[in-house]
C-alpha positions as semicolon CSV with decimal commas, in nm:
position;residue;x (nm);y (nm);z (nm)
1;X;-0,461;3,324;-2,326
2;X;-0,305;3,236;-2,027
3;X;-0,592;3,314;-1,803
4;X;-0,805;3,077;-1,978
5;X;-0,613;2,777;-1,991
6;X;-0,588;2,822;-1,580
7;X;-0,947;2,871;-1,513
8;X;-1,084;2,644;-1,689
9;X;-1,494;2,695;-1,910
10;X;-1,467;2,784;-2,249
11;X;-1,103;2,780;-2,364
12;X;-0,965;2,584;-2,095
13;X;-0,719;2,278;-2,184
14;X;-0,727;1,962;-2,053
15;X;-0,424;1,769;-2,049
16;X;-0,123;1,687;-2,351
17;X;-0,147;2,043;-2,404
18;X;0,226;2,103;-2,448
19;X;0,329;2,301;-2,826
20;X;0,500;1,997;-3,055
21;X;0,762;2,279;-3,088
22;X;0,892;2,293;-2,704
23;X;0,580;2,476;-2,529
24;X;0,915;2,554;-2,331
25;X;0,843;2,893;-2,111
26;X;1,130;3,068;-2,385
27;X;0,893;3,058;-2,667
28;X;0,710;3,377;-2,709
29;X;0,386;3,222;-2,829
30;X;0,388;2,902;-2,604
31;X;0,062;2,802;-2,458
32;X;-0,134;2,904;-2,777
33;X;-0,302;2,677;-2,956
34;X;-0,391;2,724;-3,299
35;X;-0,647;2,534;-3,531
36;X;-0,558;2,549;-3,910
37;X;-0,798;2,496;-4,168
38;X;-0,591;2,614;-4,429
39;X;-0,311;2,339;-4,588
40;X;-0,135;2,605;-4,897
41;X;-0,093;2,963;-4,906
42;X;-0,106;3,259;-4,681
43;X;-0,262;3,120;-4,397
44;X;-0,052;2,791;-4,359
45;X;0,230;3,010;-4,384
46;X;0,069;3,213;-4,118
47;X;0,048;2,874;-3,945
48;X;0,445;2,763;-3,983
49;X;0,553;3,119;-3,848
50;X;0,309;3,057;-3,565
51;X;0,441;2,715;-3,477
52;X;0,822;2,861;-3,520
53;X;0,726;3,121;-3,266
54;X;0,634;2,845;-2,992
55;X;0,266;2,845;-3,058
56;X;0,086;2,469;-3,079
57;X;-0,080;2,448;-3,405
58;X;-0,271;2,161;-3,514
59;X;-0,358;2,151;-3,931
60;X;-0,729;2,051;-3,974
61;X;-0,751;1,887;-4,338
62;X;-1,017;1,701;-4,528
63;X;-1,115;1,337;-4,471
64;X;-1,047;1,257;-4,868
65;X;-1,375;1,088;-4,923
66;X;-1,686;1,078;-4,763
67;X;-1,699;0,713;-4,512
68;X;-1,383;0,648;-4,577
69;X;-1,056;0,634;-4,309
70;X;-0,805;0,570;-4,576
71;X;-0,558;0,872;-4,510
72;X;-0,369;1,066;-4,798
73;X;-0,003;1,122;-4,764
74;X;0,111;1,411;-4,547
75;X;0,290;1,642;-4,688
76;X;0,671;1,667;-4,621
77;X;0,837;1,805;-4,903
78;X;0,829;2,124;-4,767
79;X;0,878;2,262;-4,383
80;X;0,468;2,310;-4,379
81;X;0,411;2,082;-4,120
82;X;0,747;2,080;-3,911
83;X;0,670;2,056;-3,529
84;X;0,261;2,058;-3,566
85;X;0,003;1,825;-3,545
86;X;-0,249;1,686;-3,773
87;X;-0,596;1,542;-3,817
88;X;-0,854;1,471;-4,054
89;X;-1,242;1,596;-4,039
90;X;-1,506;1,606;-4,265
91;X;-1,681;1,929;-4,176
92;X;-1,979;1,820;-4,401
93;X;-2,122;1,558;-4,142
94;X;-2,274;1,646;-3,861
95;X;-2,002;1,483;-3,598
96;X;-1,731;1,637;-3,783
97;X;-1,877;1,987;-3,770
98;X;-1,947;1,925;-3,407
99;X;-1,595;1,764;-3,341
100;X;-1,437;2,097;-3,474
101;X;-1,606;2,281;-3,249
102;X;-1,556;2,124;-2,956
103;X;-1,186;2,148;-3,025
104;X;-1,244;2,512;-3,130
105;X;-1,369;2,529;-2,725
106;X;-0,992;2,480;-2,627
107;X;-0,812;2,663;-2,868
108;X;-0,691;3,073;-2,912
109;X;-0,690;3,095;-3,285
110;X;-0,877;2,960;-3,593
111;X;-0,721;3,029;-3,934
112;X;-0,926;2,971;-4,232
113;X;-0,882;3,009;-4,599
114;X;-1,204;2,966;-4,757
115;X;-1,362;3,150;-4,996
116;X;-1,613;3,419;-4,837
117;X;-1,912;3,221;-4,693
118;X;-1,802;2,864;-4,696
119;X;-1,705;2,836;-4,345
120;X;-2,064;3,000;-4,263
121;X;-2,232;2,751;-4,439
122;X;-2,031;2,480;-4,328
123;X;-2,156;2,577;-3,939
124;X;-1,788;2,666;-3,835
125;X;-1,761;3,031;-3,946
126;X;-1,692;3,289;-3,690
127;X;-2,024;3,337;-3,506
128;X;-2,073;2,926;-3,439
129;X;-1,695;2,898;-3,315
130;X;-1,723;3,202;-3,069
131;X;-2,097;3,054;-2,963
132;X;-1,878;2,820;-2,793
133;X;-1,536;3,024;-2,677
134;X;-1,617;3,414;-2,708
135;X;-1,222;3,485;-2,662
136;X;-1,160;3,307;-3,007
137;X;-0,927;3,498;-3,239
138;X;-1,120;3,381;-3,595
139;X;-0,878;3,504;-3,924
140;X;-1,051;3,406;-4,285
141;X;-0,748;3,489;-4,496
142;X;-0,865;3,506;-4,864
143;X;-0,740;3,661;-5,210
144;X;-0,916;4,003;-5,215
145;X;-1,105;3,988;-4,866
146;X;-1,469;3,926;-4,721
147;X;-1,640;4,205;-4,936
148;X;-1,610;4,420;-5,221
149;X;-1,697;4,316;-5,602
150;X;-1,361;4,096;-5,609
151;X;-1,418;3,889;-5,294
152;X;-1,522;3,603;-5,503
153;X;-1,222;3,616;-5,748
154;X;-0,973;3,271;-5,782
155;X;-0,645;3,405;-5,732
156;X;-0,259;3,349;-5,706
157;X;0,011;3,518;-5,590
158;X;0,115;3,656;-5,960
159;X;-0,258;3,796;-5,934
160;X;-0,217;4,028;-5,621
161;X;0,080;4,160;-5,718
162;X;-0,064;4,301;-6,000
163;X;-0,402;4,446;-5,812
164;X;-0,207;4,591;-5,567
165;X;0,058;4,816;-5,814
166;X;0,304;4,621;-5,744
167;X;0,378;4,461;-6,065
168;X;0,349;4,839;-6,262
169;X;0,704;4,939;-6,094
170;X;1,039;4,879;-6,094
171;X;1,164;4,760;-6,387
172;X;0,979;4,564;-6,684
173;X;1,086;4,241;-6,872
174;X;1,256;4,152;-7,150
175;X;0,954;4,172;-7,367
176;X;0,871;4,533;-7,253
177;X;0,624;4,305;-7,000
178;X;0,584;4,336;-6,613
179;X;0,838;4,120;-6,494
180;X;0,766;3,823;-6,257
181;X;0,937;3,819;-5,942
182;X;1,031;3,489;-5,875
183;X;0,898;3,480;-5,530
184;X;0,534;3,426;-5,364
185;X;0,532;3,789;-5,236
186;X;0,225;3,817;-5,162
187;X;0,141;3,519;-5,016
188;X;0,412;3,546;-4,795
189;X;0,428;3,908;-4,714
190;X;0,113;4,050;-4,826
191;X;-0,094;3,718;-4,691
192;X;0,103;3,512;-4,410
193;X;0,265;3,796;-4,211
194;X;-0,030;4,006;-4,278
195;X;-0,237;3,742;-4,091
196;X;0,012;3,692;-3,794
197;X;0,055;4,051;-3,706
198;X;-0,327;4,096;-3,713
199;X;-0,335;3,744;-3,487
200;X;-0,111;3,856;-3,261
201;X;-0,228;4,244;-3,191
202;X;-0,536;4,001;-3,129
203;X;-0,419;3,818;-2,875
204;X;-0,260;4,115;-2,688
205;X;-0,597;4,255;-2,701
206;X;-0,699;3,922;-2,554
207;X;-1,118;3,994;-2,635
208;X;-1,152;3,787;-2,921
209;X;-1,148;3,903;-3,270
210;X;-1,257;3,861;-3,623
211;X;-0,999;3,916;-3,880
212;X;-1,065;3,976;-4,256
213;X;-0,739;3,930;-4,402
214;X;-0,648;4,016;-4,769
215;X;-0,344;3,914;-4,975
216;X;-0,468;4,185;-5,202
217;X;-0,489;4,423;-4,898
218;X;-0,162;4,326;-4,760
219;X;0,038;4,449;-5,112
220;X;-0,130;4,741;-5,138
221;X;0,005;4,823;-4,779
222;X;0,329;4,739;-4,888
223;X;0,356;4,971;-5,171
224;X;0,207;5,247;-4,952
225;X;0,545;5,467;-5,056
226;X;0,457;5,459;-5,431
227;X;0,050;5,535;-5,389
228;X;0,098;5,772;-5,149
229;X;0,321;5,965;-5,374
230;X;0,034;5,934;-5,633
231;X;-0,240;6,071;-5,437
232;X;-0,045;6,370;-5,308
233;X;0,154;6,487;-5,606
234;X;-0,082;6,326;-5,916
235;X;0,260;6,198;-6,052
236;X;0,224;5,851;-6,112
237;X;0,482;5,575;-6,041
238;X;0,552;5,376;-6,311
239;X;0,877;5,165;-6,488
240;X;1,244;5,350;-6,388
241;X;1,033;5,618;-6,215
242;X;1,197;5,647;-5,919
243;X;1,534;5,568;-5,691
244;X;1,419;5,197;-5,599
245;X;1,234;5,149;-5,984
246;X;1,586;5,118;-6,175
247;X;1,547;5,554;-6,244
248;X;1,913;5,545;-6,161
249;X;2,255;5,377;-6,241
250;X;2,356;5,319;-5,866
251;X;2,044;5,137;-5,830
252;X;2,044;4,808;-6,057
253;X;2,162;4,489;-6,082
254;X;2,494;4,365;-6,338
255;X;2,657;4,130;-6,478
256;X;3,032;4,015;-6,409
257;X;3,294;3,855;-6,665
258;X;3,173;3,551;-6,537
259;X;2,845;3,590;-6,655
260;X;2,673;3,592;-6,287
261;X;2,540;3,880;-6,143
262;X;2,583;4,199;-5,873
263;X;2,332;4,400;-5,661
264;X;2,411;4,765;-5,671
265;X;2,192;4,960;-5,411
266;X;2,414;5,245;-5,399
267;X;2,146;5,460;-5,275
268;X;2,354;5,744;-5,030
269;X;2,539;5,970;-5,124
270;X;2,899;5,858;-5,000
271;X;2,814;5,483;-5,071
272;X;2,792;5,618;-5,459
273;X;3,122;5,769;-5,425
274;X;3,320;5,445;-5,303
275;X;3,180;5,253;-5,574
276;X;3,295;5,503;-5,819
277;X;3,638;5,520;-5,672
278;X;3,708;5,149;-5,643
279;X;3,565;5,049;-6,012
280;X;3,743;5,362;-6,142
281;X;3,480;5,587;-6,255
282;X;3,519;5,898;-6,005
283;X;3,393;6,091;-6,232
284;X;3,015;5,985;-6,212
285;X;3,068;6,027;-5,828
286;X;2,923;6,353;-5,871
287;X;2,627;6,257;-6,133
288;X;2,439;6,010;-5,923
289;X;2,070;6,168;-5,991
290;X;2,180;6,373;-6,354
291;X;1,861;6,209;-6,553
292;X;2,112;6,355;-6,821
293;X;2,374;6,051;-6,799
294;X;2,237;5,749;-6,688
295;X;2,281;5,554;-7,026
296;X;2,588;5,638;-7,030
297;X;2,721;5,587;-6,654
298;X;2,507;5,235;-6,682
299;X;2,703;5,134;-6,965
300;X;3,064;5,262;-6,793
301;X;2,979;5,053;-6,498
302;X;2,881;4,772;-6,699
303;X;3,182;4,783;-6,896
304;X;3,425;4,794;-6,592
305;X;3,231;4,522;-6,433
306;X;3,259;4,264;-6,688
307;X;3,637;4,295;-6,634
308;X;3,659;4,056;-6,331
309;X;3,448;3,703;-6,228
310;X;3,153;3,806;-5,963
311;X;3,321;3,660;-5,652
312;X;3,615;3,895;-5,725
313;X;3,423;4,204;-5,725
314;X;3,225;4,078;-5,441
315;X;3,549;4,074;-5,225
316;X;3,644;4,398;-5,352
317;X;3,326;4,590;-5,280
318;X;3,062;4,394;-5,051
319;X;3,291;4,493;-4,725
320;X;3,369;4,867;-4,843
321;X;3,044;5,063;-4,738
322;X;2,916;5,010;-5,153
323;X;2,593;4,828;-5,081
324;X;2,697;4,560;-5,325
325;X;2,614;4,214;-5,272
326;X;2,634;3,900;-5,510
327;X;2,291;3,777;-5,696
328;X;2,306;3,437;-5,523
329;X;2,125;3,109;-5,683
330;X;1,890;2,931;-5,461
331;X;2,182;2,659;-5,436
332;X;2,468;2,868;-5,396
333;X;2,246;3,047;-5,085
334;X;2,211;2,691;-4,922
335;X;2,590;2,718;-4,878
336;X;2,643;3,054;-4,812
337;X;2,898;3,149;-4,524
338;X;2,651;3,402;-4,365
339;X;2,343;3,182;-4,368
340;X;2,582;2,894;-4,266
341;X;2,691;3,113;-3,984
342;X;2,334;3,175;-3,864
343;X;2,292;2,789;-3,861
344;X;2,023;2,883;-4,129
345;X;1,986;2,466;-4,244
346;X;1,853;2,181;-4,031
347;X;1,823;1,843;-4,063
348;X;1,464;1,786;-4,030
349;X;1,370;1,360;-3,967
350;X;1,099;1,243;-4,201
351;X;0,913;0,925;-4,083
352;X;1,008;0,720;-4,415
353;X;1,294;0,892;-4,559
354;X;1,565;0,998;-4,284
355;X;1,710;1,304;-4,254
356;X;1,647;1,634;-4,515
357;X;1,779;1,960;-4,508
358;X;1,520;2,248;-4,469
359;X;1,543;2,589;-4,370
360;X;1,521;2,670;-4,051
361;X;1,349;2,956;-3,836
362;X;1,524;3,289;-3,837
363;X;1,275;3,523;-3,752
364;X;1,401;3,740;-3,421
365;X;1,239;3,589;-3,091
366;X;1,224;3,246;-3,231
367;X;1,380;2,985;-3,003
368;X;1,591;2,790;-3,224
369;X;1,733;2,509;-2,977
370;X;1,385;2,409;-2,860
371;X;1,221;2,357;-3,163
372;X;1,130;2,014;-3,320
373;X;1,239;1,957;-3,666
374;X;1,025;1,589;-3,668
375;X;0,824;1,560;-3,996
376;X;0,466;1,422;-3,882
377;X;0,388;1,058;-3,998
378;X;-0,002;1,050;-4,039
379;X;-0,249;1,193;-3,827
380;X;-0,278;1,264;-3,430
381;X;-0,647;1,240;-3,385
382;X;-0,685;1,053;-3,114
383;X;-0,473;1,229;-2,879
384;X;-0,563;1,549;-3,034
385;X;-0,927;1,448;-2,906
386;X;-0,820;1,317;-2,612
387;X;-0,703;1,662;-2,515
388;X;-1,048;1,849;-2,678
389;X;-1,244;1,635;-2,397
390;X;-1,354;1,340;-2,595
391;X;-1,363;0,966;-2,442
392;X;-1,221;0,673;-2,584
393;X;-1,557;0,562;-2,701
394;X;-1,653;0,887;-2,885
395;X;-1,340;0,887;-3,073
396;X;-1,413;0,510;-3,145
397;X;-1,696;0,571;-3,302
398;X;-1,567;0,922;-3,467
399;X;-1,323;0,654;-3,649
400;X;-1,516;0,423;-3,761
401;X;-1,771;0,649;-3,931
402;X;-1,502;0,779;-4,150
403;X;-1,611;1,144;-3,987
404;X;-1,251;1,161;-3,885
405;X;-0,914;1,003;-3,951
């Protein structure tokens, strides 16, 4: 990475190169530059964590119509494009195919989200991008991968989930049905993480890489536990069959006499035994795994539970080794003393509307303090070319052809 940018040829940089988010020397990724074809799902996500890690990453969208410049509205309701950079191409014209490339020249990564094939076909797949820089890290991040009889599939999160096992576990809904869990998973685990810890064992490697990345793949990894236990005992995971699939009492979630909820992970041994103890049931202390009694110890727990609000049991038992926590809303977690503590919320300045509170980067390495929480207003094409070698006159007539805005 470094190497290249000093020596100049096929990856080298050429002025402005500085990451929107610092490029400060204390950013673990700075002095990467990343080009993102992808706008939703796992591989923008892959793109945020990027930029939050120091790296410069510029999103490569769509010019909305063919010939025209007139530019849709970026997207700021989310922290998507926080601290990157932005330009329109149309990849379908010849001088917008070409202009990707020569800005692929310059850069470490591509991340792509396509469907298998499109990017080949659209001359800026893998083999046409490392024609021109051989050191390119290249990750398509799809739904179920490059190959296989799936590969073509339209897909959501909801969809991998339930591909990969994960939605046959734990505990079902209130219909008897697999239960929904609330979060993108798999876009953010299986997908987005997936595809920076494969980009960034790439860039150790520092040859150049192309990664097939699957959401699919990436949940099947993470219930690894639950398969492997299938394939070497032939006993198969399923609803309540194990500790962490709601098998067992100390391993559940209840409600208070308020009506809101507790987390109960009471998993060892002597964590079980203070919960007992301070709700008053010592004598389950000793039944923690007795298949026998669960109904019943469920129901005792429930019952002693319900006889205080949530907040109260939460100062009795969160801070005496139970592993209980409170079942926080998405607003009550916004003003949560821990996450408050950890500066968690930032005011982020969008060009039209001021100030709005996002989350902010807590990932370990990330260099809070030198991070730019500045919303984009439209594009940065011209400067982006600037710094991809173009002159004032290509970039002229790049414009007015409506190839990019």
């Amino acid at each position: 990475m470094g190497e290249r940018s000093a020596k100049g040829g096929a990856g080298a940089r050429t002025g402005g190169g500085a990451s929107p988010s610092g490029g400060a020397s204390g950013h673990l990724l700075a002095g990467v530059r990343v080009l993102n074809l992808a706008s939703v799902g796992p591989a923008a996500r892959a793109g945020r964590w990027l930029a939050d890690y120091g790296a410069e990453v510029v999103n490569v969208g769509a010019v909305p119509a063919r010939g025209s410049v007139q530019i849709t509205p970026v997207f700021h309701a989310y922290s998507g494009h926080r601290g990157m950079r932005r330009i329109l191409l149309d990849l379908k014209a010849d001088h917008g195919r070409e202009t990707f490339l020569r800005m692929a020249e310059r850069a470490d990564v591509v991340i792509e989200s396509f469907r298998p094939g499109v990017t080949d076909r659209l001359g800026v797949g893998f083999e046409a991008v490392r024609a021109r820089n051989p050191k390119i890290v290249y990750c398509s991040t799809t739904g179920f991968g490059q190959s296989g009889p799936s590969s073509q599939w339209a897909g959501h999160d909801l969809d991998y989930l339930a591909v990969g096992g994960y939605l046959a576990v734990g505990e079902p809904g209130a219909r008897g049905n697999p239960a929904l869990p609330g979060a993108t998973l798999a876009d953010s685990a299986g997908g987005g993480m997936h595809a920076v810890i494969a980009i960034l064992a790439a860039l150790v490697k520092g040859e150049g890489a192309y990664l097939d990345v699957s959401v699919a793949d990436g949940v099947l990894s993470l219930m690894s536990l639950a398969v492997d236990e299938y394939l070497a005992t032939g006993s198969e995971p399923g609803y309540q069959h194990s500790m962490t699939s709601g098998r067992y009492a100390c391993y559940g979630t209840y409600q208070t006499g308020d009506g809101r909820w507790l987390a109960v992970a009471a998993i060892e041994p002597k964590f079980w035994a203070n919960f007992c103890r301070l709700l008053g049931l010592e004598k389950w202390a000793a039944h923690q795994t007795d298949d026998a009694v669960q109904e019943q110890v469920r129901e005792d727990i429930a019952a002693a539970l319900a006889g205080r609000d949530r907040d109260s049991w939460v100062a009795i038992l969160s801070g005496s080794d139970t592993c209980v926590a409170p079942v926080l809303t998405v607003a009550e977690l916004t003003e949560d003393p821990q996450y408050r503590s950890r500066d968690a919320f930032v005011a982020a300045v969008h060009p039209e509307h001021g100030e709005l509170r996002q989350t902010a980067p807590l990932l370990a390495g990330m260099v809070r303090s030198e991070l730019s929480y500045q919303l984009p207003a439209g594009t940065h094409s011209t400067q982006l070319l600037l710094e991809a070698g173009f002159t004032e006159a290509e970039i002229k007539e790049l414009l007015a052809e409506g190839t990019v805005a």
